[in-house]
C-alpha positions as CSV (number, residue, x, y, z in Angstrom):
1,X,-9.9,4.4,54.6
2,X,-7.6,1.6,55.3
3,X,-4.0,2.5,54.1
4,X,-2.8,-1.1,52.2
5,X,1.5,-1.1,52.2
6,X,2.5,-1.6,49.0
7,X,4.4,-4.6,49.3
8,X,1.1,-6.0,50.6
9,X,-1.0,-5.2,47.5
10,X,1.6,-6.4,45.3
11,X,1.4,-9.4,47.1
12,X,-2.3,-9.8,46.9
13,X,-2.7,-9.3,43.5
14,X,0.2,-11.5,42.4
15,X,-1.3,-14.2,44.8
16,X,-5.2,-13.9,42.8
17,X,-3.2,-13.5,39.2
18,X,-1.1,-17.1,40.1
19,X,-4.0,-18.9,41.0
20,X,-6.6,-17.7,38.4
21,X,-3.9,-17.6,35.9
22,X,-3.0,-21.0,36.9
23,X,-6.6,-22.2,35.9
24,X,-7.0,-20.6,32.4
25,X,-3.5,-22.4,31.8
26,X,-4.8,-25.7,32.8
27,X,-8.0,-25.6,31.3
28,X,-6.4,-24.8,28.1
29,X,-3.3,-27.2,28.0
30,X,-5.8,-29.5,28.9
31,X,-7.3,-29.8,25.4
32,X,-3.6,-30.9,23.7
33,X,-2.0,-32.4,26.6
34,X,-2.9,-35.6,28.8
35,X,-3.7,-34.8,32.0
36,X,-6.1,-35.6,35.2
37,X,-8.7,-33.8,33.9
38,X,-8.7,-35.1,30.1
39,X,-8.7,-38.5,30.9
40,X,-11.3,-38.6,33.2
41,X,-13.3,-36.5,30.2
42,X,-12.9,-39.7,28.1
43,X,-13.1,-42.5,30.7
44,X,-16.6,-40.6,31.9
45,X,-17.6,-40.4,27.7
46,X,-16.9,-44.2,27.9
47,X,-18.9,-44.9,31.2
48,X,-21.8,-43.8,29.8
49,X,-21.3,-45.4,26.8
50,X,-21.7,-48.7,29.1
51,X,-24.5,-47.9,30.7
52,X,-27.0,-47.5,27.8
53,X,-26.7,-50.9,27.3
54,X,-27.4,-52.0,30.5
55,X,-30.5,-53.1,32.0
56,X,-30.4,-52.6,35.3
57,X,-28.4,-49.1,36.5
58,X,-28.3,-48.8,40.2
59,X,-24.5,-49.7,40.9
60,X,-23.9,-46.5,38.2
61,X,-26.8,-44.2,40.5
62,X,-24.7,-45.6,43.8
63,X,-21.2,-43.9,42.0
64,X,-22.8,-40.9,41.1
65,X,-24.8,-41.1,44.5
66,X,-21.3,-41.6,46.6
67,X,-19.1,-38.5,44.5
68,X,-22.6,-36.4,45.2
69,X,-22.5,-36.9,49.4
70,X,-18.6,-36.4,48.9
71,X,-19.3,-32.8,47.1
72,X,-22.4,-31.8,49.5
73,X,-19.8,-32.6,52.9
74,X,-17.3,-30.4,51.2
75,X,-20.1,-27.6,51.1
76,X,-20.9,-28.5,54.5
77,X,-17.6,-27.6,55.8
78,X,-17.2,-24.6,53.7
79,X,-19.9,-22.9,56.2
80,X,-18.2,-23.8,59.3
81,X,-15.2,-22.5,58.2
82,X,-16.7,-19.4,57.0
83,X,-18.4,-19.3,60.3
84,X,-14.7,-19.5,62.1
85,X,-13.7,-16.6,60.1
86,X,-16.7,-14.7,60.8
87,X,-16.0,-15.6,64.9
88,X,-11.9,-14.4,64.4
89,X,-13.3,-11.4,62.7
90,X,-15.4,-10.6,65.5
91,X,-12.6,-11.0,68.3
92,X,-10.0,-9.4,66.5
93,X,-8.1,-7.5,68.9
94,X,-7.3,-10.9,70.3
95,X,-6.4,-12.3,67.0
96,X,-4.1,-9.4,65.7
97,X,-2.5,-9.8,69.8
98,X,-1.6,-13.8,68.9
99,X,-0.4,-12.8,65.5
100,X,2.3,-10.2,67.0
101,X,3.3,-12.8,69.2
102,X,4.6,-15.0,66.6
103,X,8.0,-15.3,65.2
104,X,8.4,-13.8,62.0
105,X,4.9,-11.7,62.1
106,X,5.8,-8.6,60.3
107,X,3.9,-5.7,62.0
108,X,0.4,-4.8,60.5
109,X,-2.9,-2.9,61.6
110,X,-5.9,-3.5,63.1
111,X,-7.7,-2.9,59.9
112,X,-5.4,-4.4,57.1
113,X,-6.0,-7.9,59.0
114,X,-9.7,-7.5,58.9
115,X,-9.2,-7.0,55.2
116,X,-7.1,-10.2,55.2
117,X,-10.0,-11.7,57.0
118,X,-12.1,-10.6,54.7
119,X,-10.4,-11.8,51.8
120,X,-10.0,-15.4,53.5
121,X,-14.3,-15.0,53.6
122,X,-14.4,-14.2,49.6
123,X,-12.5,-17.4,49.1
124,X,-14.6,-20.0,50.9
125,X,-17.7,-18.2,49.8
126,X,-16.4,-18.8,46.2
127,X,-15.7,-22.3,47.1
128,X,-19.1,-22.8,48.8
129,X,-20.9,-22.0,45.3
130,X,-18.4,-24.4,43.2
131,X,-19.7,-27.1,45.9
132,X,-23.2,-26.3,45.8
133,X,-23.4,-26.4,41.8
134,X,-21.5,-29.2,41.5
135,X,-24.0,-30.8,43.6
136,X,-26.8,-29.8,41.7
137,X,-25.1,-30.6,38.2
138,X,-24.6,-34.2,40.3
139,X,-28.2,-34.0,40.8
140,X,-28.9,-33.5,37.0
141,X,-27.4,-37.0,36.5
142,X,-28.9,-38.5,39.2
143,X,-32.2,-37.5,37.3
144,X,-30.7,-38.6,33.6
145,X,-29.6,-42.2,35.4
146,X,-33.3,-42.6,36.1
147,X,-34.3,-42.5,32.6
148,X,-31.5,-44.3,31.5
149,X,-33.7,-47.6,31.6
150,X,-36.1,-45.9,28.8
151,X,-32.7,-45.3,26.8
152,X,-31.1,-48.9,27.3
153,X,-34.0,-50.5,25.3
154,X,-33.4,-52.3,21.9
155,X,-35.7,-50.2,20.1
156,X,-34.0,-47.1,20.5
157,X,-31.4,-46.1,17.7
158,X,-27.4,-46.0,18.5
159,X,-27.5,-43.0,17.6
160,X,-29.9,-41.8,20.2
161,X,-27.7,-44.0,22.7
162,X,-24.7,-42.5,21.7
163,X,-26.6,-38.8,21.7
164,X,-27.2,-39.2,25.5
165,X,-23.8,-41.0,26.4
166,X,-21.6,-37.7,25.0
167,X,-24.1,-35.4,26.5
168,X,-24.3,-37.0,30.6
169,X,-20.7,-37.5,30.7
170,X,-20.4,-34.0,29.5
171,X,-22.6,-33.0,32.7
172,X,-20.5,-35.5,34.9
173,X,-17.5,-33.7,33.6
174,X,-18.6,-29.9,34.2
175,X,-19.7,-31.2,37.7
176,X,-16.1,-32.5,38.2
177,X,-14.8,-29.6,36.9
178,X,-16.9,-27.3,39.6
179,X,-16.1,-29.6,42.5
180,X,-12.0,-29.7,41.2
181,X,-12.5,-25.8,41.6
182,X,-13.7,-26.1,45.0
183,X,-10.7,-27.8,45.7
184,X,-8.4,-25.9,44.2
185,X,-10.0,-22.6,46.1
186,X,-9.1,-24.9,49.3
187,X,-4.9,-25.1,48.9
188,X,-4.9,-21.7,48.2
189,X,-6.7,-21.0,51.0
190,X,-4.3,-22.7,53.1
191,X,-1.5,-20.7,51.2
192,X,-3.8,-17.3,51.8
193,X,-3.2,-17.8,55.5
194,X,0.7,-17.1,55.5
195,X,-0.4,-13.9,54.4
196,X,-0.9,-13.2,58.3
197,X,3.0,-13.7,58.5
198,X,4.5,-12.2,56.0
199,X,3.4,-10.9,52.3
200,X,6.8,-12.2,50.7
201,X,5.8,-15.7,52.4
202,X,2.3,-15.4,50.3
203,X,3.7,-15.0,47.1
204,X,5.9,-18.1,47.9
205,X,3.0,-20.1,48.8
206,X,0.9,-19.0,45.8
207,X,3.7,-20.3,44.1
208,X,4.1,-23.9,45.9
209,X,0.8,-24.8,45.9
210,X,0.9,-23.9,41.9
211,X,3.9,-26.4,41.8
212,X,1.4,-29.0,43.6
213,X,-1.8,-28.8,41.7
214,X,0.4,-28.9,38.4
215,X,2.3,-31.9,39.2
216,X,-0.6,-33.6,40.6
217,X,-2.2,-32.6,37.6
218,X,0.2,-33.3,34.8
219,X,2.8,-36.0,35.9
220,X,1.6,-37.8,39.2
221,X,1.6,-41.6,39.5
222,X,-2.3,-41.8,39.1
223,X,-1.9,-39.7,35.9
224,X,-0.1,-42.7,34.7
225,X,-2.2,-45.4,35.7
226,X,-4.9,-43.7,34.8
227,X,-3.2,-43.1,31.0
228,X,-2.3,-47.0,31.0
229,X,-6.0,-48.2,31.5
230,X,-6.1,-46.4,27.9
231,X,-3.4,-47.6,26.4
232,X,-2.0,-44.4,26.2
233,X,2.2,-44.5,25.8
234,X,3.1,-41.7,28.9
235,X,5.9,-39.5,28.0
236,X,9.1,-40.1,30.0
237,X,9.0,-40.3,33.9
238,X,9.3,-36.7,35.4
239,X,11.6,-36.3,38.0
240,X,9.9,-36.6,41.3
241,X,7.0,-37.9,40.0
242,X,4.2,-38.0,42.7
């Protein structure tokens, strides 16, 4: 078996804790605190509040139609870049070579990078299945839009309307949710490759791209704009806001 230093379990573990404990705090504060995420809950509630009472829908199918192709090349790329990690995993003698050769590169074996490399796979493999079902959930609407017409008519009650409003945004919104995982499995990817320098340098990046997604999140200059369009008041301006 593979002997793991300790320093580089440590670092592995405190790396998966960040990010996944970075989500349940999000998707928590999310419920009592305005954010990316919250807003776009309500704006979507409010979309589909407009379109029952439309007549014709096929500027709302071309949205839904244009974040769907956005979510399915996503999912695309996930498979070549699993595909590259598969091929580096295959010529690794040459790979662990060019990472010795590199400034910095703290010594490690053969082995403990093919776990790294197989760690790097787990990640876009959990990506690619956030892409994929927030392309089918995508496809639910798609299929809800169609029978929209049927909903829009006079002689259906508001509270029918309003029935089906609440509960396609609330599709739209899990869909989101899965693709803004996706993502989100993306930066930390990015910050899962220093772990090929250094371990310390992953815990730092674990940490940055925390910093990122939470100040993107919670006090970026969309955030606001978004928040305005609401007439929400915004708390004061965070330093560096985005």
């Amino acid at each position: 078996m593979t002997q793991v230093p300790l320093v580089d379990a440590v670092a592995f573990i405190l790396f998966f804790s960040i990010w996944f404990g970075y989500a349940r705090f999000s998707r928590k504060r999310a419920k009592n605190h305005h954010c990316l995420s919250s807003i776009l809950c309500t704006l979507r509630v409010e979309w589909m509040n407009a379109v029952v009472y439309k007549e014709q829908h096929i500027a709302d199918a071309a949205l839904i139609g244009n974040v769907e192709r956005t979510v399915t090349f996503f999912a695309s790329s996930t498979i070549f870049v699993l595909a590259g990690v598969l091929t580096v995993t295959a010529s690794n003698d040459a790979f662990v070579r060019v990472l010795h050769e590199l400034p910095f590169t703290v010594e490690q074996s053969h082995s403990l990078v093919l776990l790294k490399l197989g760690g790097l796979s787990m990640i876009m493999v959990y990506a690619f299945f956030k892409f994929t079902w927030a392309v089918r959930k995508f496809g639910f609407v798609s299929i809800l839009l169609g029978m929209a017409p049927s909903v829009s008519k006079a002689t259906v009650g508001e509270e029918e309307k309003a029935r089906f409003a609440v509960n396609t945004a609330k599709i739209i919104d899990q869909a989101g949710h899965e693709y803004n995982y996706g993502l989100r499995a993306y930066y930390f990817a990015l910050g899962y490759l220093c772990w090929f320098v250094s371990p310390w340098l992953l815990i730092v990046a674990a940490v940055i791209v925390t910093g990122i997604l939470y100040r993107r999140e919670y006090h970026s200059r969309v955030l606001r704009a978004l928040l305005a369009t609401r007439n929400y008041v915004p708390g004061p301006k965070a330093p560096g806001d985005l």
